[in-house]
Backbone as a chain_set.jsonl record, in Angstrom:
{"seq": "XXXXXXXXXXXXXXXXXXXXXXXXXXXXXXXXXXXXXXXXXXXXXXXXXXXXXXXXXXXXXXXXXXXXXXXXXXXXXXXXXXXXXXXXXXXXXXXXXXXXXXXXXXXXXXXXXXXXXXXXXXXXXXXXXXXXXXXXXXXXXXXXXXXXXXXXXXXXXXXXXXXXXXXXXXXXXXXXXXXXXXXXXXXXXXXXXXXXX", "coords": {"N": [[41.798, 45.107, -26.872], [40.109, 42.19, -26.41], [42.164, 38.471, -27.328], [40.889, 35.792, -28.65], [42.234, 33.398, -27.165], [42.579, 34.831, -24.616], [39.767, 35.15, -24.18], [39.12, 32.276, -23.789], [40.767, 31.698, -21.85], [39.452, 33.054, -19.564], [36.98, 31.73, -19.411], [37.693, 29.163, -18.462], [38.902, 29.893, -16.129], [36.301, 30.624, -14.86], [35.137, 28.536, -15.029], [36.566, 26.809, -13.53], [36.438, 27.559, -10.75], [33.645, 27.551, -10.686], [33.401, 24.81, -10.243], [35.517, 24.248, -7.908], [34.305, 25.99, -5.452], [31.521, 24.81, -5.956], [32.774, 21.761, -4.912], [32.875, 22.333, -2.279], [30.57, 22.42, -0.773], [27.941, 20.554, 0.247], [24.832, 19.224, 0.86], [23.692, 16.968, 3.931], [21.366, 14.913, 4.417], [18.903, 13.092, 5.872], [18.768, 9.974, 7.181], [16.851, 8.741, 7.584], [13.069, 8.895, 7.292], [11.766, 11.933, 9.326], [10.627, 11.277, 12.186], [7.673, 12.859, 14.321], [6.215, 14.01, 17.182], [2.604, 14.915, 17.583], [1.607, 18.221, 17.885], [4.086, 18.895, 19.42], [7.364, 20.472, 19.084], [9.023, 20.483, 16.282], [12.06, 19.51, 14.533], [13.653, 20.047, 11.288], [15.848, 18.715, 10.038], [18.75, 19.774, 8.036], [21.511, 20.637, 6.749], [24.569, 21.603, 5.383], [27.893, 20.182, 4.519], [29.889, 21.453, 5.206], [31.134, 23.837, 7.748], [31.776, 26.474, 7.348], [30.111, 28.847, 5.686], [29.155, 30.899, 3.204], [26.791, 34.182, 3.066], [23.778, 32.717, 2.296], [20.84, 31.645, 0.258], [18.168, 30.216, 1.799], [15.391, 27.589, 0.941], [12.41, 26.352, 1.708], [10.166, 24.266, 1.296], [6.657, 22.687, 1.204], [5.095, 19.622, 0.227], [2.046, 19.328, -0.565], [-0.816, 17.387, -0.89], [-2.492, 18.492, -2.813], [-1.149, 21.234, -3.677], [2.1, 23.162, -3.965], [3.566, 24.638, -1.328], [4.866, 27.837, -0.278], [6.71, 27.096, 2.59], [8.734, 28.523, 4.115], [11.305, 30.884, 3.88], [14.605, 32.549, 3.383], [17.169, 35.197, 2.763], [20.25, 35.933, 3.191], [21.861, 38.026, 1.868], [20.008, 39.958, 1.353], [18.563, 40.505, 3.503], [16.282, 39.344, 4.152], [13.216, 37.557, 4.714], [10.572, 35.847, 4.564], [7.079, 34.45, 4.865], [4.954, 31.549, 4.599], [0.978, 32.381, 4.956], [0.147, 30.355, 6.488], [1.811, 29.148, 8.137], [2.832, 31.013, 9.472], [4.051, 32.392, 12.364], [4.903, 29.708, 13.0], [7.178, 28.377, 12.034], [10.39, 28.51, 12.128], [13.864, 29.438, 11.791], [17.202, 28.555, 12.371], [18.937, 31.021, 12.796], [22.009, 31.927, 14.103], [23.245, 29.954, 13.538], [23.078, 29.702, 10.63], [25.268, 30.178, 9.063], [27.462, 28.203, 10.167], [26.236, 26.152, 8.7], [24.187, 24.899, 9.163], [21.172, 24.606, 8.261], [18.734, 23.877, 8.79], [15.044, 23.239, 9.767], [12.565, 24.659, 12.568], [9.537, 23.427, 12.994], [6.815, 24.846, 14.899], [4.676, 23.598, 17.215], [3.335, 21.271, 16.261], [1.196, 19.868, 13.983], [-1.317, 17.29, 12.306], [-1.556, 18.154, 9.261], [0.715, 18.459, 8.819], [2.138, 16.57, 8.23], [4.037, 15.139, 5.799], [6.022, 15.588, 2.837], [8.982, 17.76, 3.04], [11.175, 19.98, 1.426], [14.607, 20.939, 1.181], [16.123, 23.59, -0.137], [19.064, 25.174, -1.191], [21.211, 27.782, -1.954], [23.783, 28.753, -2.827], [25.764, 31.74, -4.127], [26.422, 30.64, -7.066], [26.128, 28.043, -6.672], [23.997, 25.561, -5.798], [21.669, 23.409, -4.123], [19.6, 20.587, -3.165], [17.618, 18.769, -0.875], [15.196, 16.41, 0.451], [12.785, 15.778, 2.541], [11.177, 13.708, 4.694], [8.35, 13.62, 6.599], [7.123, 12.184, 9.649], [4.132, 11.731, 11.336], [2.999, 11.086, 14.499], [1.199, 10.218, 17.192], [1.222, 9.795, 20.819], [-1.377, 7.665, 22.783], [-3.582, 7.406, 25.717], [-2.897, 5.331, 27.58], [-4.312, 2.074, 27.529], [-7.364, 1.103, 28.905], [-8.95, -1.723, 30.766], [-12.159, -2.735, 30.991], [-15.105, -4.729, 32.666], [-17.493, -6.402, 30.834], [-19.381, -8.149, 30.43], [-21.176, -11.349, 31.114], [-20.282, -13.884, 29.314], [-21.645, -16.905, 28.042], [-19.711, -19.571, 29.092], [-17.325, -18.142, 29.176], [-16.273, -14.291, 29.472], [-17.319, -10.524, 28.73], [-14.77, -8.316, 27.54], [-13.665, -4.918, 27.097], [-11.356, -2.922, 25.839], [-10.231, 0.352, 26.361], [-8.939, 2.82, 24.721], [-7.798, 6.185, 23.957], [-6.677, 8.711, 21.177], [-4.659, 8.011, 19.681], [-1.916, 8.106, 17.233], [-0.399, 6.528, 14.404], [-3.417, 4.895, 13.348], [-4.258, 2.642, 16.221], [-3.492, -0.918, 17.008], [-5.168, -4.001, 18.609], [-4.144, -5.793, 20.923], [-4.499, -9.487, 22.27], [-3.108, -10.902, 25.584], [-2.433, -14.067, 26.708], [-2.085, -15.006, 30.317], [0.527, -16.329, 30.413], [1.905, -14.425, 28.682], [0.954, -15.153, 26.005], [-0.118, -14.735, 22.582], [-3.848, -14.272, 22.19], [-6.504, -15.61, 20.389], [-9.225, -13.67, 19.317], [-12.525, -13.216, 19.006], [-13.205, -10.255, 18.247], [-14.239, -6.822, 17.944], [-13.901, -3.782, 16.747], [-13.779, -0.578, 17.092], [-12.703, 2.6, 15.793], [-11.607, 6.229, 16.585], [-10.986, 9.306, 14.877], [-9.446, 11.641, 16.075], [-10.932, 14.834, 16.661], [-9.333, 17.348, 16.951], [-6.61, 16.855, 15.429], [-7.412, 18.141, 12.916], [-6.811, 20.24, 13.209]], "CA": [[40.988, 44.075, -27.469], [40.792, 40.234, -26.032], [42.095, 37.59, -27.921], [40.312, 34.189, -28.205], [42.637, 32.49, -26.095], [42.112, 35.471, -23.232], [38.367, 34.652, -23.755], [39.117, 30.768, -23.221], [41.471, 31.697, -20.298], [38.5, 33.349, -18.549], [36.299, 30.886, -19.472], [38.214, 28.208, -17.766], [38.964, 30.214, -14.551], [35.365, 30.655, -14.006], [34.433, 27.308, -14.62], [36.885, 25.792, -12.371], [36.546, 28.466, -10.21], [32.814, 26.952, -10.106], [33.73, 23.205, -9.521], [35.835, 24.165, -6.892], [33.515, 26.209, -5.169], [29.968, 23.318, -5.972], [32.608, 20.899, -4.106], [32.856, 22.874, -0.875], [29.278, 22.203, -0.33], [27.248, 19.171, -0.2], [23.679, 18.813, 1.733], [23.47, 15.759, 4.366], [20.165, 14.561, 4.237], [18.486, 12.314, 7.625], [18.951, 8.907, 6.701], [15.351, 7.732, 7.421], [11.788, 9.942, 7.758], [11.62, 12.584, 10.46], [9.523, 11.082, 13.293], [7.21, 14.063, 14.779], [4.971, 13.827, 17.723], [1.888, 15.708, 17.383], [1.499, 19.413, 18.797], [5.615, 19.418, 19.878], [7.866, 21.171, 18.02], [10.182, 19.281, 15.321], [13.232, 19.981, 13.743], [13.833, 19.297, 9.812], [17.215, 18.777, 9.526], [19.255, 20.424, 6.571], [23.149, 19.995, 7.236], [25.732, 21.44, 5.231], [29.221, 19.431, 5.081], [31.106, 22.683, 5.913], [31.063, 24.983, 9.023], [31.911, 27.761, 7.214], [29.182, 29.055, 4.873], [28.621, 32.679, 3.237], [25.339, 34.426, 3.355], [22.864, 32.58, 0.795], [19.091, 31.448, 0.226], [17.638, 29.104, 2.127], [14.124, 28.281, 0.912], [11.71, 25.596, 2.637], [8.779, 24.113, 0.872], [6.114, 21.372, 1.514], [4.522, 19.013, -1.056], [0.613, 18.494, 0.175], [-1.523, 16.636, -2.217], [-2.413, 19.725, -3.426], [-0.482, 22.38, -3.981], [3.37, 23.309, -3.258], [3.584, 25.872, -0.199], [6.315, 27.972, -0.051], [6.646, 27.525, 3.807], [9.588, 29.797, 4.619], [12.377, 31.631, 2.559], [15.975, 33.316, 4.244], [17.832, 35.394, 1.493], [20.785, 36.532, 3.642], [22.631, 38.804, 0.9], [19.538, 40.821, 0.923], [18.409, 40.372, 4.753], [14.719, 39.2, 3.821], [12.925, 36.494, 5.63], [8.938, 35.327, 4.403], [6.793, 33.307, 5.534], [3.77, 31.246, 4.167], [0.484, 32.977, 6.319], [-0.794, 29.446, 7.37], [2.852, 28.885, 8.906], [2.777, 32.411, 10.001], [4.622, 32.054, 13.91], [5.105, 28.459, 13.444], [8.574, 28.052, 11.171], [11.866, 29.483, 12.418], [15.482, 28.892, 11.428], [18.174, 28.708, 13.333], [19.931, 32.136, 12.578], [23.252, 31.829, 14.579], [23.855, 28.655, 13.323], [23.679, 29.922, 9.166], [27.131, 30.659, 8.659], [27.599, 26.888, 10.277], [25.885, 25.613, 7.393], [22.674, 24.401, 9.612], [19.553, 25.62, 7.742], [17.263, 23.019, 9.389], [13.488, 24.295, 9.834], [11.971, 24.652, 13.367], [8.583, 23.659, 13.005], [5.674, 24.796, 16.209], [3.036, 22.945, 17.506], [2.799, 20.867, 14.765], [0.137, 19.393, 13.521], [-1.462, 16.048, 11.585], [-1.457, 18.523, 8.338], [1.926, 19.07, 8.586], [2.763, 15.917, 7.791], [4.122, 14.772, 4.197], [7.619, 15.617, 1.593], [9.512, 19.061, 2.772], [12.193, 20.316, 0.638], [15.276, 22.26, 1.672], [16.905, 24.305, -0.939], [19.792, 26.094, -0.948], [21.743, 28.073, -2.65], [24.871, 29.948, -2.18], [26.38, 32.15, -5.45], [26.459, 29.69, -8.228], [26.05, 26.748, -6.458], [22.522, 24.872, -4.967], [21.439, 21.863, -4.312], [18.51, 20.425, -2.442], [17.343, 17.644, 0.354], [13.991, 15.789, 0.906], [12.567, 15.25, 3.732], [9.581, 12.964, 4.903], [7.907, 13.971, 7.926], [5.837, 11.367, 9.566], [3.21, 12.69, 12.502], [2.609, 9.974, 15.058], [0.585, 10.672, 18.583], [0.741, 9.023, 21.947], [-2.532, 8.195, 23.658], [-3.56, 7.627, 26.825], [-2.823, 4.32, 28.614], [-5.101, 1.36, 27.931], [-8.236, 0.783, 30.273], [-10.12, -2.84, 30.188], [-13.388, -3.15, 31.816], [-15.587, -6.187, 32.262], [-19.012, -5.35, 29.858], [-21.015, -8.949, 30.528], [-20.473, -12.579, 30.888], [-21.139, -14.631, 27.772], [-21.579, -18.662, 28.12], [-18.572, -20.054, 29.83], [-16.683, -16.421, 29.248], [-16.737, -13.052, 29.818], [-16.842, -10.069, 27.476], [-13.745, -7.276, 27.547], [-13.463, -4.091, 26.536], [-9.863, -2.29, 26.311], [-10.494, 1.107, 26.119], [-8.255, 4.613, 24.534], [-7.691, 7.171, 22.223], [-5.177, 9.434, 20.903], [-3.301, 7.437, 18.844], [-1.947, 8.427, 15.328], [-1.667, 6.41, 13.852], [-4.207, 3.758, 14.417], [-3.526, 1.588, 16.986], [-4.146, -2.288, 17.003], [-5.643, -4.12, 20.001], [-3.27, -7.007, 20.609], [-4.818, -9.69, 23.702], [-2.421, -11.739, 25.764], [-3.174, -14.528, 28.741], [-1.46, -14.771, 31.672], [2.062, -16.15, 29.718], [2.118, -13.463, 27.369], [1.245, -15.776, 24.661], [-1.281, -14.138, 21.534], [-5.273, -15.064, 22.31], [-6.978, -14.763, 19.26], [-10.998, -13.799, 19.656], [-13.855, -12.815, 18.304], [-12.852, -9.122, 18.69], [-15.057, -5.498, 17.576], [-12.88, -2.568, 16.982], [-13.944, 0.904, 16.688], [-11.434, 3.561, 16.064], [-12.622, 6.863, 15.907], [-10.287, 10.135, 14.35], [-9.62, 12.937, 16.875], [-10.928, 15.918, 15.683], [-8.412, 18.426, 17.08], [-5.821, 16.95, 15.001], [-7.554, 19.06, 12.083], [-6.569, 22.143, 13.071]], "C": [[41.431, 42.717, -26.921], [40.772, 39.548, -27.185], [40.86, 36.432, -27.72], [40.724, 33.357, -27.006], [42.694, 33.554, -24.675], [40.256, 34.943, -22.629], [38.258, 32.715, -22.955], [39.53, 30.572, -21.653], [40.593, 32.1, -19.472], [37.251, 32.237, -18.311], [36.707, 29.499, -18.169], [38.301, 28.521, -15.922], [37.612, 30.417, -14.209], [34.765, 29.421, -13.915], [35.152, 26.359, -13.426], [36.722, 26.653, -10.875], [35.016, 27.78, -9.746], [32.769, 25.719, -9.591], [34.447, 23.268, -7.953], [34.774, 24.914, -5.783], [31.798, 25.687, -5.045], [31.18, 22.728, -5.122], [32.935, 21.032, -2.985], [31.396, 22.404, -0.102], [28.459, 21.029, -0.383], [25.773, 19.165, 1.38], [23.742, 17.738, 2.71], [22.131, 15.45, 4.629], [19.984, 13.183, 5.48], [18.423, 11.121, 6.218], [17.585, 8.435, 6.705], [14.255, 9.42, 7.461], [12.239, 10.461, 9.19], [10.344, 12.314, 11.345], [9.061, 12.193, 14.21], [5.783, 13.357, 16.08], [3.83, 14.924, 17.422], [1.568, 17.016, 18.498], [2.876, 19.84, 19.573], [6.223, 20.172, 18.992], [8.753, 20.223, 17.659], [11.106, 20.072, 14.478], [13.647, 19.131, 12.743], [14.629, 19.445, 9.965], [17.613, 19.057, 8.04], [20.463, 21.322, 6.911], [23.657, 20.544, 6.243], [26.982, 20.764, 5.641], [30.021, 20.403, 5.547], [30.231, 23.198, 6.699], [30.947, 26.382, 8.661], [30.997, 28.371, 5.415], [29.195, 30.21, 4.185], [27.555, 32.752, 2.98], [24.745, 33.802, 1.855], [21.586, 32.915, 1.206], [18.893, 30.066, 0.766], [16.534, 28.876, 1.883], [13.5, 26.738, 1.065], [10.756, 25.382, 2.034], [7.898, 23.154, 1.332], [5.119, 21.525, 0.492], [3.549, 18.559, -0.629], [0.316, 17.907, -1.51], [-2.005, 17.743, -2.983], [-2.225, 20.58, -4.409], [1.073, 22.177, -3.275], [3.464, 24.265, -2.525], [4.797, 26.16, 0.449], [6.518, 28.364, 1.548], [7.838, 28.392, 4.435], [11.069, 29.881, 3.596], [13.671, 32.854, 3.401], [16.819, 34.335, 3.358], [18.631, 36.606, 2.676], [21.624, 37.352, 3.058], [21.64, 40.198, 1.271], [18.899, 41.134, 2.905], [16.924, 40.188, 4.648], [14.467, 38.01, 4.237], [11.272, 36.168, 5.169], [8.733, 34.165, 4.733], [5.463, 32.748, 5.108], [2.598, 31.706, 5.101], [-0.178, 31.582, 6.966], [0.376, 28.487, 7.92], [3.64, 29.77, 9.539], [3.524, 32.008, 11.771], [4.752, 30.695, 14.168], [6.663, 27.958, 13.29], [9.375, 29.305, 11.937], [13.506, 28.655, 11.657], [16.402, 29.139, 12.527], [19.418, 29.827, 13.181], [21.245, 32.024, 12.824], [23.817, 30.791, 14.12], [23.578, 28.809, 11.412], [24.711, 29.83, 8.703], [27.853, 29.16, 8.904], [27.188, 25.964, 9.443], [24.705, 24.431, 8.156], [21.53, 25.481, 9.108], [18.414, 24.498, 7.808], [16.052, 24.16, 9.629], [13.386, 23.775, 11.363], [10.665, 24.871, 13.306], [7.73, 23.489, 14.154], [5.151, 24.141, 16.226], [2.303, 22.753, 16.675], [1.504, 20.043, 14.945], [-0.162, 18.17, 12.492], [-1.368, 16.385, 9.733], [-0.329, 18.847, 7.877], [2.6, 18.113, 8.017], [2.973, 15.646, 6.353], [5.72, 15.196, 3.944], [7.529, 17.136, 2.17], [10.669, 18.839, 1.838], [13.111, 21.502, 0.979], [16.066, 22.573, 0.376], [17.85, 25.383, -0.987], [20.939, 26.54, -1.753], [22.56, 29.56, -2.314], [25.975, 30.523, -3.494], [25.46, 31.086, -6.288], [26.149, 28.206, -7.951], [24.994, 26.468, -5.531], [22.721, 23.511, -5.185], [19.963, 21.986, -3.106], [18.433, 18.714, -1.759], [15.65, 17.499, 0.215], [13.81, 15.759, 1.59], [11.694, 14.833, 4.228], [9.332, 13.318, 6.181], [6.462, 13.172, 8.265], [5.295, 11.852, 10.892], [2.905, 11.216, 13.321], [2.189, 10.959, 16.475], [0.72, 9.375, 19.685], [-0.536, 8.838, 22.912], [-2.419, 7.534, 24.935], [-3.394, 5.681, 27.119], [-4.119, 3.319, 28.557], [-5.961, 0.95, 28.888], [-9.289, -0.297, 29.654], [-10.816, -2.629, 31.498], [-13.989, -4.11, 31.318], [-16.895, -5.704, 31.653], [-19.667, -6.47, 30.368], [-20.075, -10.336, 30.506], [-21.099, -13.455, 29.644], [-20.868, -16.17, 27.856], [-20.615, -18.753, 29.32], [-17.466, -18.716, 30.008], [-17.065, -14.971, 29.828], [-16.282, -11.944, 28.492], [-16.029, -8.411, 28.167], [-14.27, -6.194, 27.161], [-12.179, -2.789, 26.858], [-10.152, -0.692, 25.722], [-9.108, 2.457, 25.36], [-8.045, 4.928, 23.871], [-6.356, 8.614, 22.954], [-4.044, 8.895, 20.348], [-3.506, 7.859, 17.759], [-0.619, 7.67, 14.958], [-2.225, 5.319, 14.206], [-3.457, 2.542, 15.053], [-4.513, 0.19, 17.137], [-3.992, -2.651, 18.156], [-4.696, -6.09, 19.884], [-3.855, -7.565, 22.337], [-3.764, -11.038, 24.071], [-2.781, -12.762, 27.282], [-1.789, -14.121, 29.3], [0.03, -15.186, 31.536], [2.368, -15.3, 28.813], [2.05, -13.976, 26.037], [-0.422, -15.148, 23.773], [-2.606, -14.788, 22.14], [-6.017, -14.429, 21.325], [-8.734, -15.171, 19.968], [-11.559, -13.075, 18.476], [-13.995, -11.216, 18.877], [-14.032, -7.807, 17.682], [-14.04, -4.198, 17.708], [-13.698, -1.403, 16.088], [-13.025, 1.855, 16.63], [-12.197, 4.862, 15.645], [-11.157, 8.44, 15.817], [-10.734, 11.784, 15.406], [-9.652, 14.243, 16.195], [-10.099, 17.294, 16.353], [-6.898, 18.215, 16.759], [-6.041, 17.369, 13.602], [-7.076, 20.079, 11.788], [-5.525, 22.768, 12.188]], "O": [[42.555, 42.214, -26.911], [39.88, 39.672, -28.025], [40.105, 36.333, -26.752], [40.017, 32.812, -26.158], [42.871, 32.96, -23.612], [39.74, 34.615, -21.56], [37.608, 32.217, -22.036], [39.102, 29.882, -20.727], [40.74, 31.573, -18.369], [36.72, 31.99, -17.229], [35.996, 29.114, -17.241], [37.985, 27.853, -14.938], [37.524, 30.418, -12.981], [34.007, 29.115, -12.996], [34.63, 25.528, -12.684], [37.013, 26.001, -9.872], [34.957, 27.424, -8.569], [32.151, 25.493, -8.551], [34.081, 22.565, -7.011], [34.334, 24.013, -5.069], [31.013, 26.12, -4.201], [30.884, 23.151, -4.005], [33.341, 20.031, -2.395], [31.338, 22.089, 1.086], [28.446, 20.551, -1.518], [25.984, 19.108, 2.591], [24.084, 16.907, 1.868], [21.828, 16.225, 5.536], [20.924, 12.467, 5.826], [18.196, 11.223, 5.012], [17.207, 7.715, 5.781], [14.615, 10.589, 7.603], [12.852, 9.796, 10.025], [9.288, 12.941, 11.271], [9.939, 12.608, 14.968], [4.843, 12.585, 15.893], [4.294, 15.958, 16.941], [1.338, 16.836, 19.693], [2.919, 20.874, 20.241], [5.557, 20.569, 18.035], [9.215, 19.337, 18.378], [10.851, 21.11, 13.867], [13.95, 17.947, 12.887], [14.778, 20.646, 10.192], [16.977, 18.675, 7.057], [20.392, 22.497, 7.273], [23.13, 19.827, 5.392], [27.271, 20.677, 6.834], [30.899, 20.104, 6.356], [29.004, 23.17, 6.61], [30.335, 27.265, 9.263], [31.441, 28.19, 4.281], [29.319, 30.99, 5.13], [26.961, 31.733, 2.628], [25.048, 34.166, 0.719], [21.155, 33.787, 1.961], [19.344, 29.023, 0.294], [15.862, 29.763, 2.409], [14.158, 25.867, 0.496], [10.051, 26.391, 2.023], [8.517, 22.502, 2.173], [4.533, 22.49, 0.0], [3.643, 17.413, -0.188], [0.852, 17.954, -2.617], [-1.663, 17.628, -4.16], [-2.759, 20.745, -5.506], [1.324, 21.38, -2.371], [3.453, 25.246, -3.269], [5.519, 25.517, 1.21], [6.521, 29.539, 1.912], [7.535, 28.965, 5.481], [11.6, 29.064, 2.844], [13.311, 33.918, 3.907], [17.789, 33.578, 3.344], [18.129, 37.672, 3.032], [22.508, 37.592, 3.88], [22.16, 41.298, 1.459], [18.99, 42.298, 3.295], [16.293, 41.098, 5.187], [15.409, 37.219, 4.206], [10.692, 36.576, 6.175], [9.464, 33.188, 4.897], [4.596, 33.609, 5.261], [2.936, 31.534, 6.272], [-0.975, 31.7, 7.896], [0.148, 27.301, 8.156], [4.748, 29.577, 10.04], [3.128, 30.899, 12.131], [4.744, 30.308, 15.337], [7.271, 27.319, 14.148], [9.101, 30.477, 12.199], [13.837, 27.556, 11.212], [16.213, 29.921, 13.459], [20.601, 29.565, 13.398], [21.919, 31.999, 11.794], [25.028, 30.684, 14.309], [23.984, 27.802, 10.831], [24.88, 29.189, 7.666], [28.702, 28.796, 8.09], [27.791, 24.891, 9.428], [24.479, 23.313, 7.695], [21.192, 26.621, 9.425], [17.465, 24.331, 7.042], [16.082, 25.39, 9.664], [13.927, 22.704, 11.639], [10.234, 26.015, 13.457], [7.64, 22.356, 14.627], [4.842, 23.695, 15.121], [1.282, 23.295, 16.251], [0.983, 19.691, 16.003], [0.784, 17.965, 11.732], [-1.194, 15.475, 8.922], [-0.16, 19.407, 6.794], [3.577, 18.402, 7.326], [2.027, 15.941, 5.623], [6.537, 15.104, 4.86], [6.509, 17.805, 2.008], [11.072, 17.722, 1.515], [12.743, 22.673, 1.074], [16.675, 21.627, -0.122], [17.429, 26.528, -0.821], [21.655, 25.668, -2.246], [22.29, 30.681, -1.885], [26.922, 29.804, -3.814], [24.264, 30.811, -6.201], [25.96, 27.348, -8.814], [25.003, 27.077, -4.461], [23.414, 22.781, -5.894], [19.494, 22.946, -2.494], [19.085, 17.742, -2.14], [14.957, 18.463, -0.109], [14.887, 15.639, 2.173], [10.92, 15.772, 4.41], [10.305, 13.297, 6.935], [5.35, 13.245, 7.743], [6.118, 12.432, 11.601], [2.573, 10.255, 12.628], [2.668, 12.056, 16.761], [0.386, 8.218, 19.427], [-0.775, 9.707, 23.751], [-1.327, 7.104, 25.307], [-4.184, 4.984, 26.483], [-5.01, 3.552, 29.374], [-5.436, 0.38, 29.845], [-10.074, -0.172, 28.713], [-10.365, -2.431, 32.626], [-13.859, -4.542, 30.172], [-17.337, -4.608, 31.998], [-20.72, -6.13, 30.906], [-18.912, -10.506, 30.138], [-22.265, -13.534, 29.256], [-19.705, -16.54, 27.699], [-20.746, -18.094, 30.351], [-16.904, -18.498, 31.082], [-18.045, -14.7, 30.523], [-15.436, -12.142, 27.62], [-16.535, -7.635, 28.978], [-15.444, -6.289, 26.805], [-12.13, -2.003, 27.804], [-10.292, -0.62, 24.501], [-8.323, 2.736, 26.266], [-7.959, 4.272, 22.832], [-5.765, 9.07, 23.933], [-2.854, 9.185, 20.47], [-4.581, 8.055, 17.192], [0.385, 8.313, 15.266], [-1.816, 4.673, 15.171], [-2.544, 1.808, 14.676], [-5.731, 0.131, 17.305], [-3.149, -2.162, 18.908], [-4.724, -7.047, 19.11], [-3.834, -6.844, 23.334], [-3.553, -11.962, 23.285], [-3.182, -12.428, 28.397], [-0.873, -13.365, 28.975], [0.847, -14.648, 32.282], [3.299, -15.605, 28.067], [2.726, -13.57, 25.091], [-1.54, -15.16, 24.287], [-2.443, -15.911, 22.618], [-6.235, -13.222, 21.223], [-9.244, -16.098, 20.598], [-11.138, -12.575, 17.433], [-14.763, -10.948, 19.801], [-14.545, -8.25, 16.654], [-13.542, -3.802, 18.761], [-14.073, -1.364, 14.916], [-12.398, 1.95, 17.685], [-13.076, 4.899, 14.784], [-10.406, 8.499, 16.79], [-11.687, 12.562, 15.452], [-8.81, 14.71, 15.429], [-10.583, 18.367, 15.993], [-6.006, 18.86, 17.309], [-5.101, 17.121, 12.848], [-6.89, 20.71, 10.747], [-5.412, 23.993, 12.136]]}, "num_chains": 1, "name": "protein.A"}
């Protein structure tokens, strides 16, 4: 039969037994948003402070306006791996590097929908914690092209042409010292539709 004070004594060893074990671990989280070009692949960072890890759960979500989508899930105790199907061959982890206490996401040929709040969660025994992570989608387009359209009074009228920017890009005009010329400017911007997909 246990006493009381055997029950206390166990009590105690498992709780410190958990403190010490929560302060082995600690998340590092990216100091600013994750800058993503569009259609490359990007890597969410999600850092453990230790090297030396044992097998947990790693589990990956993203926060659309929406809904929450559980985009990928690791549960190395049990050796199980899922995957949301509309991130189906896109998300990977970095396997060899688990045990290092890197459980960053490798996300494919991302996309303008991809952007928004992930969440890394992880949890090893008794002890989790979790990271944020903003993911902002930006595109490079093609190389400004001005042509002359018409002459107007004493002037002439511009037009600086290109697309493929995300996100919109402003038309900035400079003379011949590089100093601002403000005009009587027309801007159309128009939303590429194969960053839907």
């Amino acid at each position: 039969m246990y006493s009381l004070s055997t029950h206390v004594y166990i009590l105690i060893v498992l709780q410190m037994f958990h403190v010490v074990y929560a302060g082995l671990f600690e998340i590092i989280p990216p100091p600013n948003p994750v800058i993503g070009f569009l259609g490359e692949d990007i890597i969410l960072p999600c850092q453990l402070t230790t090297s030396n890890v044992p097998e947990g759960t790693v589990h990956w979500t993203f926060d659309s306006s929406s809904e929450k989508i559980d985009v990928m899930s690791h549960d190395g105790r049990k050796k199980v791996e899922t995957q949301d199907k509309r991130y189906q061959g896109r998300t990977e982890l970095f396997h060899s590097e688990l045990r290092k206490g890197n459980m960053s996401l490798n996300l494919k040929n991302s996309q303008l929908s991809d952007q928004g709040q992930y969440t890394c969660m992880i949890s090893l025994g008794d002890w989790y914690d979790l990271a944020v992570i903003q993911l902002n989608m930006i595109a490079k387009g093609e190389e400004p092209s001005i042509s002359l359209e018409h002459y107007e009074g004493n002037g002439i009228g511009l037009t600086c042409s290109s697309k493929g920017w995300y996100p919109k890009s402003q038309t900035v005009w400079l003379d011949s010292k590089g100093k601002k010329i403000e005009l009587k400017s027309r801007y159309h911007n128009h939303r590429d539709p194969s960053w839907d997909l």
